[in-house]
N, C-alpha and C positions, 0 to 999 in steps of 0.2 A: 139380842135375839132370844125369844123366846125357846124352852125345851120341845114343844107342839112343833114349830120352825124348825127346829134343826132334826129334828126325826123326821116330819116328811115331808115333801119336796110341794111347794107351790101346785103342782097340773095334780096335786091329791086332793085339795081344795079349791078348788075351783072359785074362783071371783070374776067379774066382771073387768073385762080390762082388755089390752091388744095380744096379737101373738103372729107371728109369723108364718106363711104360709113355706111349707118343707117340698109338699110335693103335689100333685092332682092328680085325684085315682079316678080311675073311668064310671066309677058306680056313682059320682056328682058328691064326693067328699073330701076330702081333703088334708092332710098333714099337717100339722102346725107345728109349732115349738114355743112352750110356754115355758117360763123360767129355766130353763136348759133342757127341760125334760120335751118329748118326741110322744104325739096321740094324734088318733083321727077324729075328726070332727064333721059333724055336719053340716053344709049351709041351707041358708035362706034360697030363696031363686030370686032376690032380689040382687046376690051376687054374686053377678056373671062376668067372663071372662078371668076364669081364675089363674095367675100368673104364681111361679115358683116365686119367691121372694117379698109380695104383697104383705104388707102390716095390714093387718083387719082386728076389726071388733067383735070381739067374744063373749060369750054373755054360760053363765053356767046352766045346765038343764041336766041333770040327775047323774047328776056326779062327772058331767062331762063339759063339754061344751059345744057350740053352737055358734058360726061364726054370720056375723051379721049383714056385715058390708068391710069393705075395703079404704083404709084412710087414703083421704086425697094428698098426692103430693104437692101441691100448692098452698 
């Protein structure tokens, strides 16, 4: 592990990648949990019916993120 790594936590850097949906806020955003760490994110309106516990796709946008769509369980 690198020093960068172990000083800050993954949702400080943002990448591309999955993360969990935590909770659904009424303003059409959303909770996640990326590497342990708890942020809100915005979605697309291509993903709808957002459900507590949904793995989706995240994508970084100005130091945050941005979730995309929802992986399929099949």
């Amino acid at each position: 592990m690198s020093l960068i790594d172990a000083v800050l936590p993954l949702a400080a850097r943002p990448t591309p990648g999955s993360a969990v949906v935590a909770a659904v806020n009424v303003d059409g955003t959303v909770d996640i949990t990326v590497s342990g760490a708890s942020l809100t994110a915005s979605c697309l309106e291509t993903y709808t019916d957002r459900l507590v516990g949904d793995v989706v796709f995240v994508v970084p946008v100005r130091g945050g993120y941005v979730v995309v769509s929802r992986f399929t369980t099949s």
